[in-house]
N, C-alpha and C positions, 0 to 999 in steps of 0.2 A: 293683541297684547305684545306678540314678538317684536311685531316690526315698530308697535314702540318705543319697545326698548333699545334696538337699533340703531333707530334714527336720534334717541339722545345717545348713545352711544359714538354717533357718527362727529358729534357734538365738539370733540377732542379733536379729531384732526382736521377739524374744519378751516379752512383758510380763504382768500383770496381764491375767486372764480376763475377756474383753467377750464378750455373743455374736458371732459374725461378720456381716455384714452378706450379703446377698443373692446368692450365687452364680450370676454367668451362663453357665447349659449349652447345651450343643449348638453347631452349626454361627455364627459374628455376619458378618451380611454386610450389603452395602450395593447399593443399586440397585435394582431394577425385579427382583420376585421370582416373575414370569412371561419376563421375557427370555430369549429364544431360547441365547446366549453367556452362559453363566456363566466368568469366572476365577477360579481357585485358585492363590493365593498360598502356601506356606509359608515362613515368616518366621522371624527369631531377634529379640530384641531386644539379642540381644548380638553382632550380625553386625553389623560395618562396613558391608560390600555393601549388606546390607537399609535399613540406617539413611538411607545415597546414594539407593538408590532408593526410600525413602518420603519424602524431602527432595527431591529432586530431580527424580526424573522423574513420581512418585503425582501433584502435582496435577495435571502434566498430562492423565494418563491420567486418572483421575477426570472433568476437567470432560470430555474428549472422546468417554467410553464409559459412567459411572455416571451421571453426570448429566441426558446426557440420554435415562437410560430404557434403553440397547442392550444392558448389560452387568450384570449379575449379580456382583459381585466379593465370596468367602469366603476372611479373613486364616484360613490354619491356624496355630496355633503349635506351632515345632520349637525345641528347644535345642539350643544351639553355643555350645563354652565364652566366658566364664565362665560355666557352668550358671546358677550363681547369680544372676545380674543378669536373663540371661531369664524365669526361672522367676521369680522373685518379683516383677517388671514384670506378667507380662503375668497371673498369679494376682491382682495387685493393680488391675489391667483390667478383671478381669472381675467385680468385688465392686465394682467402680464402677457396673456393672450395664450393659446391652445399648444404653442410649442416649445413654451416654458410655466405652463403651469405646472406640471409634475414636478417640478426642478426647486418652484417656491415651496409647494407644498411640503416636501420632503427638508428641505430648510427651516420652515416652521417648526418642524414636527421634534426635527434634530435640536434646534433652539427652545423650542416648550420652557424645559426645565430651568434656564434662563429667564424667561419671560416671567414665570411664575416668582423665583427666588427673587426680582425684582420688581418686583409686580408694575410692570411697566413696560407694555407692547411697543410704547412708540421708534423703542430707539433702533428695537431690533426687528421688527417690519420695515420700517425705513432701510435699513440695512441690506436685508435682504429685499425688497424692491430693488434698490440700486443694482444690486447683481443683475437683475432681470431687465434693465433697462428702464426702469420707473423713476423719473423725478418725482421730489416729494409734494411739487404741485397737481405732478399727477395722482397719485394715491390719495392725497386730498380730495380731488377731483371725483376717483372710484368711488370711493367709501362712503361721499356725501351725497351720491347720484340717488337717488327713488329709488327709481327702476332696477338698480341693481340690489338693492336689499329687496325688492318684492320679488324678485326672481328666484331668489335663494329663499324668502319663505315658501314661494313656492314649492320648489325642490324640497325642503323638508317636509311640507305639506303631503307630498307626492309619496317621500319615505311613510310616512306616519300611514297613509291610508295602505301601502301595503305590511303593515306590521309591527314595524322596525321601530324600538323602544328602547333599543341600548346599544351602544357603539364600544368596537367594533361589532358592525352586524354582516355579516355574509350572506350572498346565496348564488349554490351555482346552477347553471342553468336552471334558474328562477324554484330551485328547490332550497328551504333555508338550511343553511351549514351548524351543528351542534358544535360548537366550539370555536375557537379562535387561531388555534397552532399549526404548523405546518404539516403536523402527521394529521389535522382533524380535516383541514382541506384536502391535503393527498387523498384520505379516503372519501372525501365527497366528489373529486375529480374521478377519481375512478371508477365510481358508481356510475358517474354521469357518462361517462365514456363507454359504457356497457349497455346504455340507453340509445334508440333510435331520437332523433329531432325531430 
């Protein structure tokens, strides 16, 4: 049923046939990829919550745990309506390719409230695509490809079978996180830290 609604979704930026630019799969994370602490994010780009806390409280955590080296941090992506705005965000993410998707993402995330007040993705994913080096034949190209929306149901498929029902959703090393704020992580980090692996 998702990926139906996707694929009419995809519907909108459909245009003249490019090939698509470089799909990036698998797990995109940030940090020190030997760190003891890994966090697991799943995220929506269409969640309010998520948007606050990738605005507001991420740099912190970031300069306090990814930066320097402690933490291992993997954004999942989950959808929460409007389907549509997450799904073609974070598909147009990842066809930015692995060393600017964090950079869209966080773009979107900052934009949201725009997107919503205008209820109108297209001008400002375009927008920021071009920051990231995407022509609009490209993102065309993303967003209308198969494979890459059954990829991402995948990936939500994958959240859902381990729990994950509402975004933002945490867990660190693979324990789930009670809360969303940076003193609720701090104390899940340091639990985990007190833990053998």
């Amino acid at each position: 049923m998702r990926h139906a609604l996707l694929s009419l979704a995809f519907l909108f930026l459909a245009g003249a046939a490019h090939a698509a630019p470089a799909y990036a799969t698998g797990d995109l994370a940030l940090g020190n990829p030997k760190a003891r602490i890994v966090v697991d994010e799943y995220a929506s780009l269409s969640c309010t919550h998520c948007a606050q806390f990738n605005n507001e409280v991420f740099p912190a955590f970031k300069a306090k745990y990814i930066d320097t080296g402690n933490v291992r941090y993997v954004l999942h992506e989950f959808l929460t309506e409007p389907v549509n705005v997450a799904a073609i965000g974070f598909i147009t993410a990842r066809c930015a390719g692995p060393d600017k998707y964090f950079a869209v993402v966080d773009s979107l995330f900052r934009r949201q409230a725009e997107i919503f007040e205008t209820r109108d993705l297209r001008p400002v994913l375009l927008d920021v695509a071009r920051t990231a080096g995407l022509t609009e034949a490209q993102v065309n190209a993303c967003v209308t490809d198969p494979a890459n929306g059954e990829a991402l149901e995948a990936r939500v498929k994958a959240g859902e079978a381990r729990g994950v029902n509402s975004t933002p959703f945490f867990f660190v090393n693979g324990v789930k996180v009670d809360g969303v704020t940076l003193a609720d992580l701090d104390r899940a980090i340091a639990a985990a830290g007190k833990t053998k692996r």
